[in-house]
C-alpha positions in Angstrom: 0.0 0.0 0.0 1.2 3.4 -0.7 1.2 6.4 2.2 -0.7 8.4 0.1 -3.5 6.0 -0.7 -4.4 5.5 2.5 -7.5 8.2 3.0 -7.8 7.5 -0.5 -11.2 5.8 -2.5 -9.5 3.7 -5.4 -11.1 2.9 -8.3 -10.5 -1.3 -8.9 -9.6 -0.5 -12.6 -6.4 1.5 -11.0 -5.6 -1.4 -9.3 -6.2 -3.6 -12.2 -3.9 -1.5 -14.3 -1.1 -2.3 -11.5 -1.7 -5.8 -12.0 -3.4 -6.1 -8.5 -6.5 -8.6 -8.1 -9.2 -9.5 -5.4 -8.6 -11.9 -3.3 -10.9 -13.2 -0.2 -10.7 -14.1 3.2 -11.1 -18.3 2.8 -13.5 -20.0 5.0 -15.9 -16.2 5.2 -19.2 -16.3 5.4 -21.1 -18.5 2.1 -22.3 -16.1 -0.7 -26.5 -15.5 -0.3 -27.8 -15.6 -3.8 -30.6 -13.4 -2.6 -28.2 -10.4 -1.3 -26.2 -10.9 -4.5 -29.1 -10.3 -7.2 -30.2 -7.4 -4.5 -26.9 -5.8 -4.7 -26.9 -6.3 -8.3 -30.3 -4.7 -8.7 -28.9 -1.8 -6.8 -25.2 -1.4 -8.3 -27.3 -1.5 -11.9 -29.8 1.6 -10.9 -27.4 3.7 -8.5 -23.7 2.2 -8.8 -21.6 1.7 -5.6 -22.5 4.2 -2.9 -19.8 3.3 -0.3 -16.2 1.7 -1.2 -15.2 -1.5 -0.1 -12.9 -1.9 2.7 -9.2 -3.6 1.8 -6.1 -4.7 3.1 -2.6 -5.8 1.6 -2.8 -9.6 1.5 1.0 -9.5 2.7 -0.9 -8.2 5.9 -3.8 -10.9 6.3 -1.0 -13.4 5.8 0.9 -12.5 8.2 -1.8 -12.4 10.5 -2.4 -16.2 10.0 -5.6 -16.3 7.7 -5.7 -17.9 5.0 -6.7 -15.6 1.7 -8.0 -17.3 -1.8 -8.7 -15.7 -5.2 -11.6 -13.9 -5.5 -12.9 -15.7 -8.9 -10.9 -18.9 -8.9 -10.9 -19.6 -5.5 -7.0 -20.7 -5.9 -5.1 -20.5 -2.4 -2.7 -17.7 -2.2 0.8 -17.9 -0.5 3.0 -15.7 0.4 5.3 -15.3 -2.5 1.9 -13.8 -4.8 0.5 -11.8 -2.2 1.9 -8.4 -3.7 -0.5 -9.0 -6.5 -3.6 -9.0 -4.4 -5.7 -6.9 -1.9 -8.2 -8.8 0.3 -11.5 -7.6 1.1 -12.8 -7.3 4.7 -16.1 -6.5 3.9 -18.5 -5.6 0.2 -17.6 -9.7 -0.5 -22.0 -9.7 -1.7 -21.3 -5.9 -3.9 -18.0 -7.4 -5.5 -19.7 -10.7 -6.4 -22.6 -8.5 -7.4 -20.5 -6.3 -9.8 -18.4 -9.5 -11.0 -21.6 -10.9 -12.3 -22.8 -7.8 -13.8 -19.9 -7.4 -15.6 -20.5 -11.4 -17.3 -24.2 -10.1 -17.9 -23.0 -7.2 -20.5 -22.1 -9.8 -22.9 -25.7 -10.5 -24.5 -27.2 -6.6 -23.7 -26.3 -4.0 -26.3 -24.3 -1.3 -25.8 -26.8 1.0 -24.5 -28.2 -1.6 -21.9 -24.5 -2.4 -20.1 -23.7 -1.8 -16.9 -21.0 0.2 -16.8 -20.5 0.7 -13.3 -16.8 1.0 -11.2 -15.9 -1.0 -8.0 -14.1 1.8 -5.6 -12.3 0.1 -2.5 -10.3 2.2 0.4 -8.0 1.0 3.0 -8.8 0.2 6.5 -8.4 3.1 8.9 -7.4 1.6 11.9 -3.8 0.2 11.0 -3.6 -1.3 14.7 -6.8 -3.4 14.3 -6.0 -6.8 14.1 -7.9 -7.9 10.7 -10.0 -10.5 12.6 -11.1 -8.0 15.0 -11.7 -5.6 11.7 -13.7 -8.8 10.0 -15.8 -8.7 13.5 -16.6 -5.0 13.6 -17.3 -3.9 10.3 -19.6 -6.8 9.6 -21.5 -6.1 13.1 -21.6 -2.4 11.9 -22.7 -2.3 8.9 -24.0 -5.7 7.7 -24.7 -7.8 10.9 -23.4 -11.2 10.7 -25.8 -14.3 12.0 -24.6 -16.9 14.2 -23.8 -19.0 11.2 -21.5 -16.1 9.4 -19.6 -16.1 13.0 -18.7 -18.7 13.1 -17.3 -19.5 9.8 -15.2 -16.4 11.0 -14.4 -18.5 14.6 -13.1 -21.5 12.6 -11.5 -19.4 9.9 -9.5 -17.5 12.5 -9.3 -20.2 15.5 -5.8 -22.4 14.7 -6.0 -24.5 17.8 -7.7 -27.8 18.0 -11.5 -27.3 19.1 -13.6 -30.5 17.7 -16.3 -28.8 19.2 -16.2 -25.8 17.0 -15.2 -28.5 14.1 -18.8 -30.2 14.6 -21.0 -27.2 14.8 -19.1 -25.6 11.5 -19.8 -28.6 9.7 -23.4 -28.6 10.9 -23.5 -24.8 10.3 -22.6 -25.7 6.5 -25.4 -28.2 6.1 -27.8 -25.2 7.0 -28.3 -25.9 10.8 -28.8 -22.9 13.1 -26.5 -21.8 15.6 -28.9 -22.9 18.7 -29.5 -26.2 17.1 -25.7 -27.4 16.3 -24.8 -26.0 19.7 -27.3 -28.8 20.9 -26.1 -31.6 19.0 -22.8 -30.8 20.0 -23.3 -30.0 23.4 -26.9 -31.1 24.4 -27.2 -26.9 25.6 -27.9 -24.0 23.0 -24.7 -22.2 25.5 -22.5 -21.7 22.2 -23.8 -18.3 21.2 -22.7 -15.7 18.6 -20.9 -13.7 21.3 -18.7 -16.6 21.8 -18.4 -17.3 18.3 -17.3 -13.5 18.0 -15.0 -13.8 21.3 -13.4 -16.7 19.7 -12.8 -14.5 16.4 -10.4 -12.1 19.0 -8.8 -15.2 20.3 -10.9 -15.3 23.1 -12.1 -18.9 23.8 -14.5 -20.3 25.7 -14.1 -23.5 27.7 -17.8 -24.1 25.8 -15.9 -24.6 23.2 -12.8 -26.6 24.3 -15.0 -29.5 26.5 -15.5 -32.4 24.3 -17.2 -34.7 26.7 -20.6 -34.8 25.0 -19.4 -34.6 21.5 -18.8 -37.9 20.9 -22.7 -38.9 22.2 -24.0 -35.8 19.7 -22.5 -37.6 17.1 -23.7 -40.8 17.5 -27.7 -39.7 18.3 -27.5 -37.4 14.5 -25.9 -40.3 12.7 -28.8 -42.7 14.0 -31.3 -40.0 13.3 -30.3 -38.9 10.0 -31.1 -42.4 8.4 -34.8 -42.3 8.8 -35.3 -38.2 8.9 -34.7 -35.6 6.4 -32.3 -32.9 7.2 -35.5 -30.1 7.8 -36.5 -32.2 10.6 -32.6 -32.6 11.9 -32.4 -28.6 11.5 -35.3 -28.1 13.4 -34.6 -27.8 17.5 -37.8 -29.8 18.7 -36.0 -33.0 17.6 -32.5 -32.8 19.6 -35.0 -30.7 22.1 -37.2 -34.2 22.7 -33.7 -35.9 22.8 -32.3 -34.0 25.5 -35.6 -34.1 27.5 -35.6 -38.0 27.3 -32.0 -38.1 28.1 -32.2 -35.6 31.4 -35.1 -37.8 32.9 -33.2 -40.5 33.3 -31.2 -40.9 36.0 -27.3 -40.8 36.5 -26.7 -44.4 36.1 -28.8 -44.8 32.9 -28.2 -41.2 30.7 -25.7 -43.7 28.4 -28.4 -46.8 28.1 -30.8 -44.1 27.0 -28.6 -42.6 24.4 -28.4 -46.3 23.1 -31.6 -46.5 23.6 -32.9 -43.7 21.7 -29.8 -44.6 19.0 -31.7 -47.8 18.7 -35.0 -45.8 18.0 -33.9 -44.1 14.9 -32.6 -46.9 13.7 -36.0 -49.1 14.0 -38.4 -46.0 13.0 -40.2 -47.2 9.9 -40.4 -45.3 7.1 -44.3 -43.8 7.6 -43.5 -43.3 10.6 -40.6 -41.1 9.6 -43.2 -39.3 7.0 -45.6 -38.6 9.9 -43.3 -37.0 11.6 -41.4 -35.1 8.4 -44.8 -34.0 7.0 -46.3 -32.6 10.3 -48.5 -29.6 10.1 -49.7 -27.6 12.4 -53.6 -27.0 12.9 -55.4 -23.6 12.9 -56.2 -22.8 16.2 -55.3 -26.4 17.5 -52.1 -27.7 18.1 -48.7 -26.4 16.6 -46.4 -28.2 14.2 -43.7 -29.0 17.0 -45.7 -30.1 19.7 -47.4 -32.6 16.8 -44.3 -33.6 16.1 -43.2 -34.2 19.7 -46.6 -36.1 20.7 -45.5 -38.4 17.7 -42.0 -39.3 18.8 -44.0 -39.9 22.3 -46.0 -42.4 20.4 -43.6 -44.0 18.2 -40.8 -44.3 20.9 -43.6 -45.9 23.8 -44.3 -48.2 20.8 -40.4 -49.0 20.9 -39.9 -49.4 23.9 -43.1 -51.9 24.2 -42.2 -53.6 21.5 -38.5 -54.1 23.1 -40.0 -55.2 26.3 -42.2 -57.8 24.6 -39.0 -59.2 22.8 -37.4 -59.9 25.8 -40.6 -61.6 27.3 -40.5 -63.7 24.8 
């Protein structure tokens, strides 16, 4: 970066001309294909109204995070990072503007978009780029639980299988609360300690491992006979935990084999019941259906255990 660009709005077609590209912080938050055909809608009718926020790629290198191509998506290391800015935040309006730009092909001259991309560089030299990532997107666009933390893991370089679990659930399109529960069996692991972690601030939430293992287990069983909406949904691992915290001390780890050996035995109508659940106009609503039938179906299991070992 040069001195006197620093207060400065740069035009990305400047940058272009210096052979500088666009790279991205790896592991930030998925692309919504909503915001992006919003932005696009905008950037066509008004053109960028505020720059996007940059910083030397040298510098988010150095810092530990891992930077990718904007477009390709190829890693970046060290030795080619003085060919590439990163952006902190505007990742929807770039992607926006990117796809704009492919659009003009098949529109006549007349009907392009011929909008510029204008970036500046952060102010705040002495804010650590994570804790930048954190603010701005808390500012100006807030962040869900899911976008922090993608930003956790991305930033977080210690070992936390916890963390690991709940990303990989947060991928598949669970909610924050619900993967906390599957990992955890409590909805504890919020966004603030998501965004803590993100400042290298972690939370022992986050480093005990001592249910993870049995979260595991319970969503393998149950992901056989139920579709992913009904895993997303909290009512399910909400029933689970209820079952599991009757029972005392001494039996907590028969139930979880229990209620492993459940899933695995739930016929398939059974499973539809349950997936297709609606809830009834001023009757009953759609989860406590839903948990009235895994009442049924698992007394029906457990009776049908019991008669087994009778005989």
């Amino acid at each position: 970066m040069k001195n006197e660009e620093l207060l400065k709005v740069i035009a990305l077609s400047t940058l272009l001309e210096r052979g500088i590209k666009i790279a991205r912080l790896s592991g930030n938050r998925k692309f919504d294909e909503k915001v992006v055909k919003s932005k696009m809608k905008s950037m066509r009718k008004n053109g960028m109204l505020v720059p996007a926020i940059i910083v030397d790629a040298k510098e988010a290198i150095e810092a530990g995070l891992e930077i990718v191509d904007f477009e390709t998506g190829e890693p970046i290391n060290e030795s080619d990072a003085e060919n590439y800015v990163v952006l902190v935040d505007a990742n929807h309006r770039y992607q926006a503007h990117l796809n704009l730009l492919k659009e003009n092909k098949g529109l006549k001259e007349e009907e392009r978009y011929k909008g510029e991309f204008y970036l500046i560089y952060a102010l705040n030299k002495d804010l650590a780029i994570a804790d930048m990532l954190s603010e701005v997107n808390v500012c100006t666009n807030p962040w869900t639980g899911s976008d922090f933390t993608k930003g956790a893991k991305m930033v977080c370089k210690e070992s936390l299988p916890v963390l690991d679990f709940i990303e990989e659930l947060i991928d598949e399109g669970y909610p924050l609360p619900t993967a906390s529960k599957w990992a955890t069996f409590k909805g504890d692991i919020t966004k603030k300690i998501m965004a803590d972690a993100m400042a290298g601030k972690i939370s022992d939430k986050l480093q005990k491992t001592n249910g993870l293992e049995r979260g595991k287990k319970l969503l393998k069983a149950a992901e056989k006979p139920l579709s992913k909406d009904v895993l997303k949904r909290r009512n399910l691992i909400d029933w689970i935990i209820f079952q599991y915290e009757e029972a005392r001390d001494e039996q907590k780890a028969t139930i979880v084999n229990k209620i492993v050996d459940f899933f695995s035995n739930l016929y398939r109508e059974q499973a539809l019941q349950i997936e297709t659940a609606k809830g009834e106009r001023g009757g009953d609503t759609k989860e406590t259906i839903i948990n009235r039938l895994l009442n049924s179906f698992y007394e029906q299991f457990i009776q049908s255990q019991s008669t087994s070992t009778d005989e």
